[in-house]
N, C-alpha and C positions, 0 to 999 in steps of 0.2 A: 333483336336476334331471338331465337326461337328460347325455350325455355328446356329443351333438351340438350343443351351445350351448355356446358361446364362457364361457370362466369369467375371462380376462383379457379389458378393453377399455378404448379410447381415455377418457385423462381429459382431459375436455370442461374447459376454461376456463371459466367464467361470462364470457356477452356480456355487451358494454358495453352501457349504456341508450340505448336512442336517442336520439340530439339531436332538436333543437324543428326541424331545417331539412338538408336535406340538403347534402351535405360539398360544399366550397368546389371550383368546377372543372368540377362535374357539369354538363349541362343542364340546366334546368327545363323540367318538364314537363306536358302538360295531357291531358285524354279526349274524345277524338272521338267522339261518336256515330257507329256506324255502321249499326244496322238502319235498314231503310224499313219494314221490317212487323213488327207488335206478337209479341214472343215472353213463350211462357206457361212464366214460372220458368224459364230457363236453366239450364242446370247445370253446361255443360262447351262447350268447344271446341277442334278438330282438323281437320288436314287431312291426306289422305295425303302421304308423304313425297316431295317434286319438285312437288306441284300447288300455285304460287303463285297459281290462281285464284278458286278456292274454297275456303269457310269453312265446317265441318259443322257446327251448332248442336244439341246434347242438350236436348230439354227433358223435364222431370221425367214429364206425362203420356204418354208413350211416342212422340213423334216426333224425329226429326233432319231437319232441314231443310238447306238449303244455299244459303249467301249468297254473293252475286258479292265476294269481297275489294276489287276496285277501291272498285265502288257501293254495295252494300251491300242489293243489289235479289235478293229470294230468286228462288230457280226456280219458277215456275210450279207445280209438281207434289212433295210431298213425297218425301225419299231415304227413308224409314221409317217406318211409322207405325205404331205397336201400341198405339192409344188401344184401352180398353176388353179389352186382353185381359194387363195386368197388375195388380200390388198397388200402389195408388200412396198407401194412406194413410201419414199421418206422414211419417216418412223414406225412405219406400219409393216405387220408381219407374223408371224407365229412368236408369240412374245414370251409367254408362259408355260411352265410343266408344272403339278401338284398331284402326287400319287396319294390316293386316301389313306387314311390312319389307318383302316384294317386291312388293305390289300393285300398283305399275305394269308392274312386268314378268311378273306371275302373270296368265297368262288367266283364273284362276277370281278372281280379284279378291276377296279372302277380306278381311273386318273383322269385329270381335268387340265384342259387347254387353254388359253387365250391366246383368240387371234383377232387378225383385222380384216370387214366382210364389207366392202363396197359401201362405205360411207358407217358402219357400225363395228361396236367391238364385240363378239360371241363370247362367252365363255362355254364348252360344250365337254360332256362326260362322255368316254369311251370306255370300251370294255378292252380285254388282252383276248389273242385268238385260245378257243379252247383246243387246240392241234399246236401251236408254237407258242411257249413263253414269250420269245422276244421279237413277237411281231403283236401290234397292235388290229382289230376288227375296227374295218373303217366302217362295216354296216350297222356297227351299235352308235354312231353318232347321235347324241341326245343334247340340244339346245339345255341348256343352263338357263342362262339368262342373255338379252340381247339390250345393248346400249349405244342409243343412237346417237352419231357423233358429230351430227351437220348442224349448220348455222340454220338461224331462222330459214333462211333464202334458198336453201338446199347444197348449198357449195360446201366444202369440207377442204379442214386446213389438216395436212398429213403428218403434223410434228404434234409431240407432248401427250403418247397412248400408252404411255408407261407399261404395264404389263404381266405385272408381279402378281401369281397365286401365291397363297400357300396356308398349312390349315395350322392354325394355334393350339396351344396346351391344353384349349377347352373344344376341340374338335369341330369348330366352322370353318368354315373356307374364308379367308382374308382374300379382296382383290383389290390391286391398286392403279386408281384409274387416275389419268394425268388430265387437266383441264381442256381437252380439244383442242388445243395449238392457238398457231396467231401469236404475234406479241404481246404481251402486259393483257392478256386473259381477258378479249375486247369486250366478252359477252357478260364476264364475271361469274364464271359458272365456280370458281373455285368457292365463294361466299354463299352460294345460292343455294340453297335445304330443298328444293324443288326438281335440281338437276344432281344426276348421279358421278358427273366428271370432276374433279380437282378432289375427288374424295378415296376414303380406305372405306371399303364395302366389308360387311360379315356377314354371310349366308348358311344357312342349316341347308346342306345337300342329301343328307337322310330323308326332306321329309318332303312333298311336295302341298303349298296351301293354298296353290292358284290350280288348279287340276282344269281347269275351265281357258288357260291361258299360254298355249302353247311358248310362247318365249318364257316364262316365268316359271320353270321347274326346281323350285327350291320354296322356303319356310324361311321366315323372320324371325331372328331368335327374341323370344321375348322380352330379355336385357336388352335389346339395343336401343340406344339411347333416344333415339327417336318416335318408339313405336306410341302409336297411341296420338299422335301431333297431329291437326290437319294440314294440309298442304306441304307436307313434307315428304320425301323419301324416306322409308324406313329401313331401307337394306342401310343405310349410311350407319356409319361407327367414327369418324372421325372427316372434317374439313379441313378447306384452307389448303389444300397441294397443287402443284404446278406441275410438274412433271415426277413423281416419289420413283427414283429410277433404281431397284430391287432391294425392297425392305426385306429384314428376319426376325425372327423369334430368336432370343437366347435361349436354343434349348436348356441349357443348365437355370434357368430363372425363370425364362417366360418373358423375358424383357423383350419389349417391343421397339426396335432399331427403323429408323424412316430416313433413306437419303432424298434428296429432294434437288432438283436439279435446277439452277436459280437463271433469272432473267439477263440482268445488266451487270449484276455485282457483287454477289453471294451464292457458296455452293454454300448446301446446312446439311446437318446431321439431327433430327428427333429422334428421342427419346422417352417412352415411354416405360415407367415400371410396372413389373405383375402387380405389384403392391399399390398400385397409384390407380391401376384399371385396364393399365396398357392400349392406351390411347381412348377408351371409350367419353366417347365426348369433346375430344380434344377441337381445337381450332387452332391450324398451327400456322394459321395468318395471313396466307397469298389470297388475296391479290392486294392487300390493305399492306402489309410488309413483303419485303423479301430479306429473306434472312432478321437480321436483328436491325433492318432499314424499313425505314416508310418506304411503300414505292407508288408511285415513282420515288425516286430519291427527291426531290426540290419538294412535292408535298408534306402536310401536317397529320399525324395521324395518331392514331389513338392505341396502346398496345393491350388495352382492359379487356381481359379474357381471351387474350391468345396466349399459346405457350412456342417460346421460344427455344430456338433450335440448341442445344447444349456442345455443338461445333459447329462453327461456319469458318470458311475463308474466303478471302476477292479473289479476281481475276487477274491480278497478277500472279497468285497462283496456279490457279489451274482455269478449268471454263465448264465442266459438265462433272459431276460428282457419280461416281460408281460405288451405290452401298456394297456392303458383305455383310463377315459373320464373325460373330462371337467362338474365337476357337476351344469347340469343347471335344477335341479328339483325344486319343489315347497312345500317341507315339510315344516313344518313352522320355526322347530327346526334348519333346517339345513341352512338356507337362509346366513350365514356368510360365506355358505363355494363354496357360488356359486364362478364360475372363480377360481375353484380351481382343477388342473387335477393331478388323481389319477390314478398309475403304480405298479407294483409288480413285483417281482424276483419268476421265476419258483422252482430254487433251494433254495435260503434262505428264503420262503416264506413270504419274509416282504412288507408292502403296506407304500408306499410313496405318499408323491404332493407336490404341487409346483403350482404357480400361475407366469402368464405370465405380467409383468407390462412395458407397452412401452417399448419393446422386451427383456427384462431382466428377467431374473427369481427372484422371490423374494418369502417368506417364502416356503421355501424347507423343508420337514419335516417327521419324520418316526414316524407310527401313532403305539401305543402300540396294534398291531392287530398277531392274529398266524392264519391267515387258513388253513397254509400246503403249497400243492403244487401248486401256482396257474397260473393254462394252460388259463383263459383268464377273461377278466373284462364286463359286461355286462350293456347297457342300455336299459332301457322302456319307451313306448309311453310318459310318463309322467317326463322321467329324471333322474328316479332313478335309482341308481346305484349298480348292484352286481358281484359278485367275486363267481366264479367257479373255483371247484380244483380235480385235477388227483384223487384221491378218489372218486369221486362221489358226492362230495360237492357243494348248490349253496345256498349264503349267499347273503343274501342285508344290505346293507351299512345304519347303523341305529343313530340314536342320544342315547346315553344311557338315 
């Protein structure tokens, strides 16, 4: 293995199992519906950074809408719409939103997409129109970077394109790409320092270092752990993922949260601290483990230099893991449950957290909540936290 990946790492504790009720102290809590109009498969939810009034809604066949936070009453006119000119079978789809760190104070008002383009994944920068805040200028579409998702042979599997933007405390764009599908990662792209899929990407979007190469409009931050290596990818920050289905930054630390969405017999939760590097380097072990297993499971495997997941469960639990976030809002109700990050299971719709204590997990807990199905967890300008579901549903996270 190359010599830019970490060969010592943090040994993770085994978390506690969750209690039947959360920890004695906490509030209880309930989901507020808050759309007025029917959304088709959510996927994701964000706002720029300072707009406490608006909620941008991802949905999988290529629009982002925008709901009034207070009401929950969309705008008249969609911020995006690229129905009909993406890949949206299977897993594939407008997957991502990431509005840049200065966009309120950037006159070009610049946010970044991930979607899926007939056998690749795009990431592409837009601008806002200069005549309507809440509509997006589809003529400033600028290719990012392009990542090709097909097998030697040209055939392309439609699951595991994960799809997570979003920019860390040191102002790059994080993107989190899932292995190209298939079962048990046939090609081994999650291991391979050569291909950019089963990996967390960090790119400098300020600066362009390929100016010669039209897919490649972005800078390699100097830090990243690979740069300088032959035959390697250098956009790479962290290996080893299978499907990482919407990591976050703890805004209150910087701590870097990775769910990961497991094969036969483990969903997992990483972990990484600001303090630690927050993944830089990391190898968090697919296709060699899943979860805190060899896999396949009947193979012999070696766990030296991977770092293990700091939660996992089996599939008697649940079957598909839904990261979220570290609640750091300001409700006044809620102020016990800051540094407390909350996860959900696609298939058993149940919502979990778990707070991270000098790298230990401590009050692990299953909240008495039923959303359904839930495809991904949401935060706003302000912190607060909601839960969107395969239905159409999007709930925020309330004190009863």
């Amino acid at each position: 293995m190359q010599a830019c990946l970490r060969t010592q790492t943090p040994v993770v504790a085994p978390a506690p199992a969750p209690g039947a009720a959360p920890p004695v102290g906490v509030p209880r809590l309930r989901l507020e519906p808050v759309n007025t109009v029917s959304l088709n498969t959510p996927l994701f939810l964000t706002a720029p950074s300072g707009d406490t009034v608006r909620l941008f809604v991802v949905e999988k066949g290529g629009v982002v809408r925008i709901l009034d936070r207070a009401t929950g009453v969309a705008r008249p006119t969609l911020f995006l719409d690229l129905t009909g000119q993406i890949a949206t079978a299977g897993e594939q789809g407008l997957l991502g939103l990431a509005f840049h760190p200065n966009f309120a104070q950037n006159q070009n008002r610049f946010f970044y997409v991930y979607v899926s383009v007939a056998g690749f994944t795009e990431i592409r920068r837009y601008q806002v129109s200069n005549t309507d805040p809440d509509r997006a200028d589809p003529s400033t579409s600028t290719l990012v970077i392009r990542v090709d998702q097909r097998l030697p042979d040209g055939s392309l599997f439609t699951n595991h394109k994960a799809g997570w933007l979003g920019f860390g405390p040191d102002g790059y764009l994080y993107a989190a790409l899932g292995d190209g599908g298939g079962g048990g990662d046939p090609t081994g792209r999650g291991q391979s320092l050569d291909s950019l899929l089963g990996k967390m990407l960090r790119l400098d979007v300020n600066n362009d270092q390929f100016p010669a190469d039209p897919a490649r409009n972005y800078a390699i931050p100097a830090d990243n752990p690979c740069v300088g290596q032959a035959g390697v990818a250098e956009e790479i920050w962290s290996i080893g993922l299978r499907n990482p289905w919407r990591p976050s930054f703890d805004r209150g630390t910087g701590d870097f949260y990775i769910a990961d969405v497991g094969q036969d017999d483990r969903e997992e939760v990483n972990i990484s601290t600001a303090a630690d590097g927050a993944g830089r380097g990391i190898n968090y072990g697919w296709d060699v483990m899943e979860g805190s297993l060899c896999f396949p499971s009947n193979a012999a495997c070696s766990s030296t230099g991977l770092t293990l997941p700091a939660v996992e469960y089996d599939h008697g639990s649940g079957c598909s893991i839904t990261g979220g976030y570290v609640y750091r809002g300001s409700a006044p109700a809620l102020q016990a449950l800051r540094g407390t990050y909350f996860y959900g299971d696609f298939c058993a719709g149940f919502v979990r957290s778990f707070r991270l204590v000098s790298g230990a997990v401590t009050e692990h807990a299953i909240w008495p909540l039923s959303p359904g199905n839930i495809t991904s967890f949401g935060e706003d300008a302000a912190g607060e936290l909601y839960i969107m579901t395969s239905g159409g549903g999007l709930l925020r996270i309330m004190p009863e």
